[in-house]
Every structure is written in C-alpha cells, then in structure tokens.
KEKE-3310 file (N, C-alpha, C; in steps of 0.2 Angstrom, whole numbers, plus 5000, padded with zeros to 4 digits):
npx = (5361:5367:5383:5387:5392:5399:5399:5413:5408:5402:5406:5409:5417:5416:5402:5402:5409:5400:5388:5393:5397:5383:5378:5385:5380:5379:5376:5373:5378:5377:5388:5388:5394:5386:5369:5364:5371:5370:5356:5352:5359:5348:5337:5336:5346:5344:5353:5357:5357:5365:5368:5383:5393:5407:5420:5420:5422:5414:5403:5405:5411:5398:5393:5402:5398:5389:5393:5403:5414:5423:5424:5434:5432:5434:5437:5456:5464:5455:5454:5464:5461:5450:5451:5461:5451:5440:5450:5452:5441:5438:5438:5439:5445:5447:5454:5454:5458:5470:5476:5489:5496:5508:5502:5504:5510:5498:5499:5504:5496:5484:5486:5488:5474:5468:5466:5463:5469:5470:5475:5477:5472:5466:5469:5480:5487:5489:5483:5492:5505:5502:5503:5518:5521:5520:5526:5541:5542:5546:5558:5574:5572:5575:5570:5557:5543:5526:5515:5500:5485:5468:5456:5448:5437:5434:5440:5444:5450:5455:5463:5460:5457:5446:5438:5433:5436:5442:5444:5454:5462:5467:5474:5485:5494:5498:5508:5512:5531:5538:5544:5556:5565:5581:5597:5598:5597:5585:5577:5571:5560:5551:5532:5528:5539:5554:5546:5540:5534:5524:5519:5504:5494:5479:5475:5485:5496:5502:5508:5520:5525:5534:5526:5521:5518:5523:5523:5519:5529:5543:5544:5542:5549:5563:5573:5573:5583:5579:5564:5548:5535:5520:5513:5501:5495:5485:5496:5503:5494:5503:5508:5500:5495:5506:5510:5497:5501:5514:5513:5506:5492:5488:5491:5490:5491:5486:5481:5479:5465:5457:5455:5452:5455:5462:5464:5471:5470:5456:5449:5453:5451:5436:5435:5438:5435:5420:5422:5430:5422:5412:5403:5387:5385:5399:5410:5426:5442:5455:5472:5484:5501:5511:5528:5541:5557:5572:5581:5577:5579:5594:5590:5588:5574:5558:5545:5527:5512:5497:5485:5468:5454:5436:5424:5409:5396:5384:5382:5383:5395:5410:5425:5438:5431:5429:5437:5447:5436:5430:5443:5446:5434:5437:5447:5441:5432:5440:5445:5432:5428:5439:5451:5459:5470:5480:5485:5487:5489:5492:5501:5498:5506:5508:5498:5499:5509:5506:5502:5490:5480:5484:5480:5466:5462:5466:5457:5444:5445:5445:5429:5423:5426:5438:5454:5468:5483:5498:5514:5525:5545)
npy = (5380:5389:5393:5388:5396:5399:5412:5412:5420:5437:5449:5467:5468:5453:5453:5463:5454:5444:5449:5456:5447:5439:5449:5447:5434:5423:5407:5412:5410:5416:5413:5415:5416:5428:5430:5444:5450:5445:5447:5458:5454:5444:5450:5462:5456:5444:5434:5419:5413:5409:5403:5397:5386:5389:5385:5370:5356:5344:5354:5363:5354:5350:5361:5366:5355:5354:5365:5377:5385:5392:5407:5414:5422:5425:5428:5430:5421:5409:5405:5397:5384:5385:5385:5374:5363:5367:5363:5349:5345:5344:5356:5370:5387:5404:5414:5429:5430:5433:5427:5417:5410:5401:5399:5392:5380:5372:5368:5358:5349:5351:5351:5336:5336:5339:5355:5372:5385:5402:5412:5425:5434:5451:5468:5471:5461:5455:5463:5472:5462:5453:5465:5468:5452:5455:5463:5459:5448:5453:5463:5466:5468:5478:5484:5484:5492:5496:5505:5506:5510:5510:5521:5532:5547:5558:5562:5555:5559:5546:5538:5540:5533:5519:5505:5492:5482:5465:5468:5462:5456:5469:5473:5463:5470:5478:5471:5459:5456:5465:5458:5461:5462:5468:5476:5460:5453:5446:5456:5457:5469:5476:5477:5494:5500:5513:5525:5536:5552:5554:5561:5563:5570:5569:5567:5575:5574:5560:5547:5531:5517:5500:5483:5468:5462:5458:5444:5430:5434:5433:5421:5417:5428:5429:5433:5445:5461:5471:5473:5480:5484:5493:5502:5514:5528:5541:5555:5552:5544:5533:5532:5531:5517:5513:5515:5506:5494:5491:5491:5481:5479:5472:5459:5441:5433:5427:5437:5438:5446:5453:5439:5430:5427:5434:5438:5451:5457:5452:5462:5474:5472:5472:5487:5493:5489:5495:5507:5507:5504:5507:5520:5520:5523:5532:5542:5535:5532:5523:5519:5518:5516:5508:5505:5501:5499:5495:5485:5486:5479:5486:5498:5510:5508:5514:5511:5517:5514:5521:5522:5530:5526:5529:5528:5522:5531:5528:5512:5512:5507:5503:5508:5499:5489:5488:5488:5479:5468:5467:5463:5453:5445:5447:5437:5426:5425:5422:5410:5402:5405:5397:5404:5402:5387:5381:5369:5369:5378:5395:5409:5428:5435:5427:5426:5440:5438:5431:5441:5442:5439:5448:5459:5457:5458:5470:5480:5472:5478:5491:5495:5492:5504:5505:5511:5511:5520:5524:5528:5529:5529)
npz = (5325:5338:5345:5361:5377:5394:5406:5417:5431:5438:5437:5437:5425:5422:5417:5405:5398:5395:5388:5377:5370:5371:5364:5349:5345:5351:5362:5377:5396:5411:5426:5444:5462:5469:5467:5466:5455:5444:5442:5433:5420:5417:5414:5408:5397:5391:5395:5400:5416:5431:5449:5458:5467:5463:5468:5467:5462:5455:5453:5444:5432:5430:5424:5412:5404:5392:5384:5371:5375:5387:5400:5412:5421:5436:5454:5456:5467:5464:5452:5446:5450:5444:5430:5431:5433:5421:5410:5414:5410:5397:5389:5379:5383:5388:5398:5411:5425:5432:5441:5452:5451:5441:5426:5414:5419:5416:5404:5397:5401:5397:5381:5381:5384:5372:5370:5369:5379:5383:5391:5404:5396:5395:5396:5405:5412:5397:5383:5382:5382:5369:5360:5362:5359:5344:5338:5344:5333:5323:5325:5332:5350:5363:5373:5384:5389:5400:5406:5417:5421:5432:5434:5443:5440:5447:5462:5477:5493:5506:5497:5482:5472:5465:5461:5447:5445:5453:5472:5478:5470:5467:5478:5477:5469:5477:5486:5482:5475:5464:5448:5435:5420:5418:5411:5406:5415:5429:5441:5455:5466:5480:5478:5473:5472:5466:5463:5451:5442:5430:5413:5407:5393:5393:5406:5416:5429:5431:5443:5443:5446:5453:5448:5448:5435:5423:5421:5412:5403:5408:5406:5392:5384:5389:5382:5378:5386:5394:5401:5411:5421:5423:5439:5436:5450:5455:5461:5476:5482:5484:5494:5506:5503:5504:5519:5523:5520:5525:5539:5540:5536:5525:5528:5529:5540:5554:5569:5586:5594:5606:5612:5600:5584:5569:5551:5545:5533:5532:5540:5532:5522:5523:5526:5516:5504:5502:5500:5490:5479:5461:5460:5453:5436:5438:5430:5426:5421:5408:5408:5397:5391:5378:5379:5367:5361:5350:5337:5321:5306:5304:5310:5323:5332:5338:5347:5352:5361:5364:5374:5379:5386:5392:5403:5396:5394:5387:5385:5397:5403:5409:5410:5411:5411:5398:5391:5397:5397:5381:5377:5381:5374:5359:5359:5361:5350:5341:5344:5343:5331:5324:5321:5330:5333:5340:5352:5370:5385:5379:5382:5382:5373:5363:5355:5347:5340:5328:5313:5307:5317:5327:5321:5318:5332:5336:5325:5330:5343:5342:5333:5344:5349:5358:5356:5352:5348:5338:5339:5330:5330)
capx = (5361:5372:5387:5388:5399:5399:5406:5411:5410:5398:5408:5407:5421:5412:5394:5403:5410:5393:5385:5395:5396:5377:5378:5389:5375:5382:5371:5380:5377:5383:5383:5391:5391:5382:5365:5363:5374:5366:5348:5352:5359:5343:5331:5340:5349:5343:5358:5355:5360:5364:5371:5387:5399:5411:5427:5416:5422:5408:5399:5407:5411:5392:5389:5405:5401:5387:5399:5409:5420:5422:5426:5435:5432:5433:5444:5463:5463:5449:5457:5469:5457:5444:5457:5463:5445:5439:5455:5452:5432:5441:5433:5443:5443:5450:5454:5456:5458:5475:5478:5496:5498:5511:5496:5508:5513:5496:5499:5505:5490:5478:5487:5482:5465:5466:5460:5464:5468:5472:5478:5479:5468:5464:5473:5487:5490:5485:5481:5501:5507:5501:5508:5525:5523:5520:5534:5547:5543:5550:5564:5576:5569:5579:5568:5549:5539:5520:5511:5494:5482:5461:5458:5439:5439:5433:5447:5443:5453:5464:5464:5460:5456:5443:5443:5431:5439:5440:5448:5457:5467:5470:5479:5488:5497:5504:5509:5517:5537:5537:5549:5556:5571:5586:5600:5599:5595:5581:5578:5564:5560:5545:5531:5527:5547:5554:5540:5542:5529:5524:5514:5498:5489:5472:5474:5489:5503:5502:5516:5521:5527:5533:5522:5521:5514:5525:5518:5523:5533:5547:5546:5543:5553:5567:5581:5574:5585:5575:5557:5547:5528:5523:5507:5499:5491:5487:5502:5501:5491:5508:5511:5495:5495:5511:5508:5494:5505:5520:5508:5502:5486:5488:5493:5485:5494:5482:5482:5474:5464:5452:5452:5449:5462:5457:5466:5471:5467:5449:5448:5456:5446:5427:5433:5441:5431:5413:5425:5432:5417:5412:5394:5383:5387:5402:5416:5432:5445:5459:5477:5492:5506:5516:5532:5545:5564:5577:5584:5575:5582:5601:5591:5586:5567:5554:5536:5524:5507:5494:5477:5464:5448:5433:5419:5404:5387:5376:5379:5383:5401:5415:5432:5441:5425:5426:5447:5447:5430:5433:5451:5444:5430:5439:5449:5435:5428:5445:5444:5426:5427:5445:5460:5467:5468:5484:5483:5489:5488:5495:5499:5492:5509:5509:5490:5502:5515:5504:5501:5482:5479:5485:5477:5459:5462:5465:5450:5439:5441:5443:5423:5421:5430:5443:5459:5475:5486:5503:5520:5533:5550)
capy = (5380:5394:5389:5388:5399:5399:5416:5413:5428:5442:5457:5473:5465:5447:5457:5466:5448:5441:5455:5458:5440:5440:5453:5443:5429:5415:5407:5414:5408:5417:5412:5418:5415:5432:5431:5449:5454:5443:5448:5463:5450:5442:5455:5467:5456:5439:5428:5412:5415:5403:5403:5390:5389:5388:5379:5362:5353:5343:5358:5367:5351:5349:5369:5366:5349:5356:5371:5373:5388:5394:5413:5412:5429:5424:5432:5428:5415:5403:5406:5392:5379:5381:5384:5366:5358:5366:5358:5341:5342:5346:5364:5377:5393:5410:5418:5434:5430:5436:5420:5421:5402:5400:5396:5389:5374:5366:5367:5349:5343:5354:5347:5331:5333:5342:5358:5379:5389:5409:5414:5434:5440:5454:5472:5472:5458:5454:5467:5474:5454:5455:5471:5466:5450:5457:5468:5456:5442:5458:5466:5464:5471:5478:5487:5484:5496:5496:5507:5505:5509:5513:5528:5536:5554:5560:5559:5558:5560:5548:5534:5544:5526:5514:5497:5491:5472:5461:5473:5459:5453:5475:5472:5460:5473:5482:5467:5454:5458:5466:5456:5464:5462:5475:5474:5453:5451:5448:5459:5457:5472:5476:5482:5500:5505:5515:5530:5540:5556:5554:5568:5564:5574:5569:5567:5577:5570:5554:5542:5528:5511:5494:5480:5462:5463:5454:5437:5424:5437:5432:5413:5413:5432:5432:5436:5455:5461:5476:5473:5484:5484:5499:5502:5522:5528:5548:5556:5553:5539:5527:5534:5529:5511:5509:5513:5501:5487:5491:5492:5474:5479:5466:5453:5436:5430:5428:5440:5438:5453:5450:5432:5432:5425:5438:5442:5458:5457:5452:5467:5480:5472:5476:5491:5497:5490:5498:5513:5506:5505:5512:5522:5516:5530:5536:5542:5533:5530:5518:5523:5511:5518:5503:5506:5496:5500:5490:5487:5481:5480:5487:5505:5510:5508:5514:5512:5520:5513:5525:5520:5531:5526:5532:5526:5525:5533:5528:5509:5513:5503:5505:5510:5494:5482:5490:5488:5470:5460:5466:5459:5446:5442:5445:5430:5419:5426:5418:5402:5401:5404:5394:5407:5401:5382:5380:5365:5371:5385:5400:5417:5431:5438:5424:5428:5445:5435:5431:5448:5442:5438:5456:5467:5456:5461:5478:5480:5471:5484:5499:5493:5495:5510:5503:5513:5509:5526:5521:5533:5526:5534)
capz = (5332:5340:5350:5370:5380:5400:5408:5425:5435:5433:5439:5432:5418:5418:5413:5401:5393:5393:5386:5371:5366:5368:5356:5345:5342:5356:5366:5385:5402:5415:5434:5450:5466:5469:5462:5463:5452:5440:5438:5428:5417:5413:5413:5400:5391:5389:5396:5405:5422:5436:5455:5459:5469:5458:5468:5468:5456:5453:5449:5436:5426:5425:5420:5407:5400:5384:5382:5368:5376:5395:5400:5415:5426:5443:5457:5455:5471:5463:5445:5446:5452:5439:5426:5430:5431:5412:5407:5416:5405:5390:5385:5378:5387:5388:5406:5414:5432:5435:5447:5456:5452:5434:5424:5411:5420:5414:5395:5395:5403:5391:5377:5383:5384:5367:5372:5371:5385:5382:5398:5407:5390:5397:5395:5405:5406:5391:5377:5380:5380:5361:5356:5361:5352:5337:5337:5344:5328:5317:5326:5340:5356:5370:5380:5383:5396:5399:5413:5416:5428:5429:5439:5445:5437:5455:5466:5484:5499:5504:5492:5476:5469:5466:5458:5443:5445:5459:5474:5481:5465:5466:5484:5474:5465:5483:5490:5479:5472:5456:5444:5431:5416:5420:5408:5402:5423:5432:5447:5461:5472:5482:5474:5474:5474:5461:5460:5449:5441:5423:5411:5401:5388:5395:5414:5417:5431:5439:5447:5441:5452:5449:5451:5447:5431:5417:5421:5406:5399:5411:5406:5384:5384:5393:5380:5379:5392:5399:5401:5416:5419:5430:5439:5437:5451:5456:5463:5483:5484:5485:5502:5509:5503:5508:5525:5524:5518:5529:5545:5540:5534:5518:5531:5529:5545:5560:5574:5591:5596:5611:5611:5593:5578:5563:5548:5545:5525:5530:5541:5529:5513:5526:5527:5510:5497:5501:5496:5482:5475:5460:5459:5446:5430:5439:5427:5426:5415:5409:5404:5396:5386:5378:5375:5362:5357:5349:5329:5315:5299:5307:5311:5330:5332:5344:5344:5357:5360:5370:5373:5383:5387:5397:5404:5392:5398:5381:5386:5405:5404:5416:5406:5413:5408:5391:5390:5398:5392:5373:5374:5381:5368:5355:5357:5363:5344:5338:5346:5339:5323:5321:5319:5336:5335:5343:5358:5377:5389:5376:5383:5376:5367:5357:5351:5345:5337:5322:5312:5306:5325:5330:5318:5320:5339:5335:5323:5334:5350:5335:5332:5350:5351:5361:5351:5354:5346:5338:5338:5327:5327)
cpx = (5367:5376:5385:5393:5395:5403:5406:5413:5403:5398:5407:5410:5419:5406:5397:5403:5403:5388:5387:5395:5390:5377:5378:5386:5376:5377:5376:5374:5381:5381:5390:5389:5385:5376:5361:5366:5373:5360:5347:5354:5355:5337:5332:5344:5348:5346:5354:5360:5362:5369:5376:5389:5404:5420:5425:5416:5419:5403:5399:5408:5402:5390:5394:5403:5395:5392:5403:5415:5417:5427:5428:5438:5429:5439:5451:5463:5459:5452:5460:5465:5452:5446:5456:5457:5442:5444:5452:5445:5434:5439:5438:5442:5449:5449:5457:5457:5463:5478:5487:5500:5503:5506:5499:5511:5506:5495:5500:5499:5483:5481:5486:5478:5461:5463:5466:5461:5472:5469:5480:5476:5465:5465:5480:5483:5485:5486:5491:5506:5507:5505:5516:5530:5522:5525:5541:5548:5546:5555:5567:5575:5572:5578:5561:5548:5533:5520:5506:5492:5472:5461:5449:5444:5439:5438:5444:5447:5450:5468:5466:5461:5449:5441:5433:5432:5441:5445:5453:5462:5469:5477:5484:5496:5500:5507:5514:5522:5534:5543:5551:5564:5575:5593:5603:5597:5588:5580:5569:5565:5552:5541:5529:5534:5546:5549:5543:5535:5529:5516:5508:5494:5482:5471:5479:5496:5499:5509:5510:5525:5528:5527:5524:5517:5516:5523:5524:5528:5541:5550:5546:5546:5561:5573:5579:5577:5582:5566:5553:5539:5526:5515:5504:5494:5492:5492:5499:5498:5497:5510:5506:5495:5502:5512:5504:5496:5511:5520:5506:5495:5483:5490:5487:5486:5488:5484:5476:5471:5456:5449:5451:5454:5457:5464:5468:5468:5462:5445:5447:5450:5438:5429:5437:5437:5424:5417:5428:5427:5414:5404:5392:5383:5393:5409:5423:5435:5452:5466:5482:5498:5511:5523:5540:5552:5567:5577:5580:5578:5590:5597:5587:5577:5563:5547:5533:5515:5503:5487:5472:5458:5443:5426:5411:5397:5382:5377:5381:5389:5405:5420:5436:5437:5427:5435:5448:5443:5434:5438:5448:5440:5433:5442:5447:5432:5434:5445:5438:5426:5436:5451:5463:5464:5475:5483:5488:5488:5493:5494:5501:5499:5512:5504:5493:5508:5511:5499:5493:5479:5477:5482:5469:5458:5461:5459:5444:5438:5439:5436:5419:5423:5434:5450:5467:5478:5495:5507:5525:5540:5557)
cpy = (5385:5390:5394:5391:5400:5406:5413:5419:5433:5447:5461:5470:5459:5449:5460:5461:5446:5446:5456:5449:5436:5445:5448:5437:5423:5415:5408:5411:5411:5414:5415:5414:5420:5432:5438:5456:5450:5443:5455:5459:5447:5447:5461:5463:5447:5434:5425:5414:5409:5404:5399:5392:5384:5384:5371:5359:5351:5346:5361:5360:5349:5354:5368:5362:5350:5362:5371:5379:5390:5401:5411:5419:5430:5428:5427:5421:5410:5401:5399:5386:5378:5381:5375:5361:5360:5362:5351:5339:5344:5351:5365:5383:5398:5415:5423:5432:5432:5431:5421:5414:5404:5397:5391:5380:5368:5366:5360:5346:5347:5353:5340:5330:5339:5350:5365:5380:5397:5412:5422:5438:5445:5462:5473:5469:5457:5459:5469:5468:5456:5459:5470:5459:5449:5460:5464:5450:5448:5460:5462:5469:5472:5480:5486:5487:5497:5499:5510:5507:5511:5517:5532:5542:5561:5557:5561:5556:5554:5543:5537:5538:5523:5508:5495:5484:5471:5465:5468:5456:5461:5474:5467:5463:5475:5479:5463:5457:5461:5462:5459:5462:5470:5472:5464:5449:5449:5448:5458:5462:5474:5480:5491:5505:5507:5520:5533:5544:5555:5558:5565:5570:5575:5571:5571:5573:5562:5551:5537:5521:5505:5491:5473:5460:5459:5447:5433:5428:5435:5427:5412:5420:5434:5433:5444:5456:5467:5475:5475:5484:5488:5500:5511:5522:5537:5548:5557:5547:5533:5528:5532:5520:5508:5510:5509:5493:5486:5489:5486:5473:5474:5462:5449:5432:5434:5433:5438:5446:5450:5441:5427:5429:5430:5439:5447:5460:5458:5458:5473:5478:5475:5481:5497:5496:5494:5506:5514:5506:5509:5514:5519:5525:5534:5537:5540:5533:5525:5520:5518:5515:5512:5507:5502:5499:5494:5491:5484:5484:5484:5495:5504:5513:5509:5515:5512:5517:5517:5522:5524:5530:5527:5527:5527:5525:5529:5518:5505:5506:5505:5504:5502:5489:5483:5486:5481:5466:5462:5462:5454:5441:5442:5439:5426:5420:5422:5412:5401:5400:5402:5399:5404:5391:5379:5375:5365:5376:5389:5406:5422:5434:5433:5425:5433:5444:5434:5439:5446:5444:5446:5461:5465:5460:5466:5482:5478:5478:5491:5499:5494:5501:5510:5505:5515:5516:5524:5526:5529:5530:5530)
cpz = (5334:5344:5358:5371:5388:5402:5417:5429:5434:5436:5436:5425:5416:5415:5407:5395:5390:5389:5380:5368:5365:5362:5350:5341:5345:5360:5375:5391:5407:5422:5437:5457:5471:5465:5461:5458:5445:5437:5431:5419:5410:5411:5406:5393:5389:5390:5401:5411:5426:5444:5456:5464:5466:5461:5469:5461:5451:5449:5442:5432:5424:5423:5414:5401:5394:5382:5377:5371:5381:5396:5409:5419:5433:5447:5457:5458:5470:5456:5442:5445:5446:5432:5422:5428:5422:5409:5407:5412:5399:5386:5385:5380:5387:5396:5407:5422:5437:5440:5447:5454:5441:5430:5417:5411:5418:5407:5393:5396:5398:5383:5376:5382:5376:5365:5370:5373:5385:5389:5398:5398:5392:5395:5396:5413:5401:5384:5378:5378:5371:5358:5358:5357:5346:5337:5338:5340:5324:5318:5332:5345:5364:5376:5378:5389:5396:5407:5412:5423:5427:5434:5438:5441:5442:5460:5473:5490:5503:5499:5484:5472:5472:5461:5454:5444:5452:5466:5478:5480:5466:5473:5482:5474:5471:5487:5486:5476:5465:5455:5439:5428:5416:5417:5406:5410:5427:5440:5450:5467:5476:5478:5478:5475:5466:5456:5455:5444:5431:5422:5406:5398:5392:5402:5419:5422:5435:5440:5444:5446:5450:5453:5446:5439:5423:5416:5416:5402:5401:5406:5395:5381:5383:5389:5378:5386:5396:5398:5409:5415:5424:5432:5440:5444:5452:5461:5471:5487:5487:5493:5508:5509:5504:5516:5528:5527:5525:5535:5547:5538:5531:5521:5529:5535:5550:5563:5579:5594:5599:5611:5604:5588:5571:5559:5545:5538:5527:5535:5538:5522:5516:5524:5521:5504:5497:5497:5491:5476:5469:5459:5452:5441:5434:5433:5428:5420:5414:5405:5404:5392:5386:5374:5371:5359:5356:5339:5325:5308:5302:5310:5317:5327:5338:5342:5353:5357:5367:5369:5381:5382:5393:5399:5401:5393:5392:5383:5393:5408:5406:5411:5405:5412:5403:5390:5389:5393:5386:5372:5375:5376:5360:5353:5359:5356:5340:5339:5343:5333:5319:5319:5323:5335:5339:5353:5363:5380:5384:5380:5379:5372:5361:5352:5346:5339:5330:5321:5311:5312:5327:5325:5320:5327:5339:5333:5327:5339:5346:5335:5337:5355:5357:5356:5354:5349:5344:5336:5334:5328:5323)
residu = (UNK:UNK:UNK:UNK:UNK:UNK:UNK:UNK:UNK:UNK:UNK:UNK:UNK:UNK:UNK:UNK:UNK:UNK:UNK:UNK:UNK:UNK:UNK:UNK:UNK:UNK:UNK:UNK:UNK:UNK:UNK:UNK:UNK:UNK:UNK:UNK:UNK:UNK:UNK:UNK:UNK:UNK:UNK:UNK:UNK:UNK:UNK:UNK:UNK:UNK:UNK:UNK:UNK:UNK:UNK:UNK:UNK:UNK:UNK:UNK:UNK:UNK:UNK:UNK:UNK:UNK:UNK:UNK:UNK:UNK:UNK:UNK:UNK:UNK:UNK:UNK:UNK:UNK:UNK:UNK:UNK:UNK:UNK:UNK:UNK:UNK:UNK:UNK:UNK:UNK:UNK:UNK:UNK:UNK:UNK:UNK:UNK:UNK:UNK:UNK:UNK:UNK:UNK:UNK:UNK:UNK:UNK:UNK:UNK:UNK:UNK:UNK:UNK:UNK:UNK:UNK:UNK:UNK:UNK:UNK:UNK:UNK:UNK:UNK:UNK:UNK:UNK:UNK:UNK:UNK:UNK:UNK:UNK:UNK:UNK:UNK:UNK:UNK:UNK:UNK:UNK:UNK:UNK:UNK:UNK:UNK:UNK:UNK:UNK:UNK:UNK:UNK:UNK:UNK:UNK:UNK:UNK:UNK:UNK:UNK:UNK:UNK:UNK:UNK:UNK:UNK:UNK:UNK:UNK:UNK:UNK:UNK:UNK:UNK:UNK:UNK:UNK:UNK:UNK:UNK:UNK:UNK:UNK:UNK:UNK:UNK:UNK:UNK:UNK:UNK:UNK:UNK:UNK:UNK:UNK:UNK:UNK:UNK:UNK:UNK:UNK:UNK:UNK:UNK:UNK:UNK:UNK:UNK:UNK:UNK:UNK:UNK:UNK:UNK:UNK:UNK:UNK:UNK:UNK:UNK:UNK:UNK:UNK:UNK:UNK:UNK:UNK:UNK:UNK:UNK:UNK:UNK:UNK:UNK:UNK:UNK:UNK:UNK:UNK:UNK:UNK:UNK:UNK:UNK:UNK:UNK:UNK:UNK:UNK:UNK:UNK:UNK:UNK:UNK:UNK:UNK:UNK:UNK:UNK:UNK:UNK:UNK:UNK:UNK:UNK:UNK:UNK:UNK:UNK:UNK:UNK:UNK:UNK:UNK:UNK:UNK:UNK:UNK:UNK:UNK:UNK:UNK:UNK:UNK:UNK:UNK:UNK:UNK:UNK:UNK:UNK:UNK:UNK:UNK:UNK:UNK:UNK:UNK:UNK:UNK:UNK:UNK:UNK:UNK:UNK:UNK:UNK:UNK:UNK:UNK:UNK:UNK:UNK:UNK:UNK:UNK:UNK:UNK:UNK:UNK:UNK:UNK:UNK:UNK:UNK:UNK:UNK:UNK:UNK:UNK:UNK:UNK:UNK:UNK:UNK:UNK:UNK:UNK:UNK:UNK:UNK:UNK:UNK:UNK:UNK:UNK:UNK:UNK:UNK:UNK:UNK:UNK:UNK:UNK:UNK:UNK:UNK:UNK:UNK:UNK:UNK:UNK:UNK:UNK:UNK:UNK:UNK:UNK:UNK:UNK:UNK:UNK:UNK:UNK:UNK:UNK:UNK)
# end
C-alpha cells in the first residue's frame, strides 16, 4: 500500500509539491481553499483533491487523521495555526509557509506527541539553512551571507517584479525589521536599508537589501558573529516599495475613508497582486549566492554557493516552485523513508548538519536539475 501525504495549499509552489511527490509513487491529496487552482490537479495528474477551509480545526484534523505526512504550503498568517493542529494529531510534517510566529517554540509540544516537524524547507529559508549547517559542523564560521530573490525575466514599469508564492507573505519582506549578526551583535533595522548594487553573470546588476530572512538562525546560530540574509530585487524597484511602505500602503491599521474603516494593506494587495501575477509560461528566474568564511583546520576558508535557475517550459514550472517544492520534497522523501527520525520541530540547517542529509539534498535537486554551483577558496 503506498504511503498518504496531504499538501495543504495548491499555489503555484503547493502544485509543484503535489506533483512531484505524485511522481515519486505517494499516494498525495491536495486541498485548498480555492478550488480553482485545483482542478488542473486532478485532471493532469491524478491527485486527490479537496476544498477546506483550512483554519477550522476540526477540519484539518479529519483531512490529516489517515496521513502519514502533511506538506504545509499555506500563506505565512495561517502557517502557524495549522502547524500547531498537525502537531496536536500527531503527523509528521514538513512546512514552507514562512509564518512570522517562532515556529520553534512548538518543538516541546511535537516531542510530546512524538512527531517530526521540518520547518521553513524551502530555499531561502530553507535550502541556504542547510548549506550553512553543513559547513559550520566542519569549521569555524565567522561570516555567513545569503541573497536571494525570484525575478520575472520581463521587467515592467514600475514594480519590475512579480511573485510565484503567496504575494502577502512578499510584503512581508518590505515591512517587517531585518535582523541580522554584526560583529557577535544582533542588529535590527528596517527592512529595505542598506541597498547596495550587486554583478551577475546571467542577469547582470541588481540591488541587493536587508530583510528578515535569518529566521531560526538567530536562535540555534548565534555564536557566528556576522550572519546577513539580503533580499535581490532589480535596481530601482526599492524606491517604489518604499514609498509605498512609508506612505502606509502596508498599513493593517484601519483608516476612515467616506464613512468606511478599510485597511490600507487590503487596498494596496486588490490592487497590486492582479500585477504581480505571473502569465501562464511566463519566464522567470531564481537567483541565491550563499556565502561562508571563517578557519577550518587553522587556514582561512571561503566557500561560495551560486545557484541559478529558470523557469522550465517542457513541464511548465515557475523557477521558485521548482527551487522551493523540490527542497521541500525532498525532505518529506526523508522523513518517509527514515533518514530523518529525529522528534520536534527541527530547522532546516540542522537537516545540513548531517553530511549524508546534505548530499541526499543536493543529489535529489541535481536529478531535478536544481544545481547549486560551489567556489571553494
């Protein structure tokens, strides 16, 4: 009998998960609260489908309770909640949802109910988590810096951005403090400070900006004293989104307008996401460079990771679906077939701490032509 896995979500990055782990020979379920982002689903690929609304308790413990794994690709502000209830029905599960909430503090209570929970599996977070800890079980690590971003290939006036994952958890990133390690310190400034213009091979200049993006790194990290996580977008774009932000666009605080109490957020999201949009077969691409100094064995060490990838027409995958799920399935391919048995929420650079772990990882995306690129010096 094949094993049960639940995705919840079936965004462009949930259909990628469900889809590849249908490949893989699991029996998959997706549901959503959209049921039209689900029917391509069943009709192409033979997943079980279903409608919920996924912050009712009641519901989800009876879509998880034949399950033996739960895929947890909901937008960020639900994340947490359903998070906690797979815990509370004793699945194991692996989440992308980016949630704002320290998803750490329920590792006691998912130790309890005996269960794995591999938290922010994604790319970034996620896939860079790992590569640094891999690297910091071997040497000593003084500086860790990852910038990341996904990027249409069509730039259009005046955003010159559009969003593959949820564009709500994207406003995330213009709005919430970056945090970051600055010599053995931790500094908090807004995000989008500290632009600065960086050169690629493939896509020439972009800017580069903090953002909140170190997550658990902060909390099972914190004796690297420099660690920085940066967000790419094209050069010009930070000038627009911060006058958005500045302006109160990304307010959640009411305003009266004509009688009326309205959010500014649910304003700015009507009228930004049809745009953020991306076209069906539109090219995009995803760009990371991790990078790693400090001493192993008494000599100075740097190691460079570059990974580009693009959006693939032969089977009509969006860059950042491809980048994320994979990370994702892979370690739901772990948990299933017992590498990872480890019991509590674990984030993801400890999945990188064990070498076997991190090379499976690696190999796995390699196989799906996800290729991470490695500079030693």
């Amino acid at each position: 009998m094949s094993k049960k896995i639940l995705v919840i979500g079936a965004g462009l990055v949930g259909s990628s998960i469900a889809i590849d782990l249908k490949k893989s020979g699991y029996e998959v379920t997706s549901v959503d609260l959209d049921p039209k982002v689900l029917s391509s689903l069943k009709a192409q690929y033979g997943i079980d489908i279903g409608t919920a609304n996924l912050t009712d308790n009641k519901i989800l413990a009876e879509l998880v309770k034949d399950k033996d794994l739960v895929i947890g690709a909901a937008p960020g502000a639900i994340g947490y909640q359903i998070m906690e209830q797979v815990i509370h029905c004793g699945k194991n599960m692996v989440d992308i949802s980016f949630c704002p909430e320290n998803y750490l503090d329920l590792s006691e209570l998912a130790k309890e109910k005996g269960v794995t929970v591999v938290a922010d599996m994604g790319v970034a977070p996620g896939m860079c988590n790992t590569i640094l800890g891999y690297h910091e079980q071997m040497m000593e690590v003084i500086s860790y810096k990852c910038i990341v971003g996904g990027l249409p290939v069509r730039r259009e006036w005046p955003m010159e951005y559009k969003s593959s994952w949820s564009p709500i958890d994207c406003i995330e990133e213009y709005v919430r403090p970056a945090r970051f390690m600055q010599n053995g310190v931790m500094v908090e400034k807004p995000a989008l400070s500290d632009a600065e213009l960086v050169e690629f091979d493939e896509v020439g200049t972009l800017e580069e900006w903090n953002s909140d993006g170190l997550r658990s790194l902060l909390q099972t990290m914190p004796h690297i004293p420099n660690m920085v996580e940066k967000t790419l977008r094209y050069p010009g774009t930070i000038k627009y989104v911060k006058a958005l932000r500045d302006l109160g666009f990304f307010s959640y605080d009411g305003i009266e307008v004509n009688g009326k109490l309205i959010r500014p957020i649910d304003l700015t999201s009507r009228l930004l996401f049809p745009k953020w949009k991306l076209d069906k077969g539109e090219k995009e691409f995803t760009i990371m460079r991790v990078t790693i100094e400090g001493r192993l064995d008494g000599i100075d060490k740097s190691y460079v990771y570059d990974l580009f990838d693009e959006y693939d027409p032969v089977t009509d995958t969006f860059s950042m679906a491809r980048t994320t799920g994979y990370t994702c399935t892979a370690v739901a391919n772990m948990i299933m077939n017992g590498r990872i048995t480890e019991r509590g929420v674990i984030a993801p650079e400890k999945i990188g701490s064990d070498k076997d772990n991190f090379e499976y990882l690696l190999h796995y995306l390699h196989e799906r032509d996800v290729v991470y690129r490695l500079t030693e010096k």
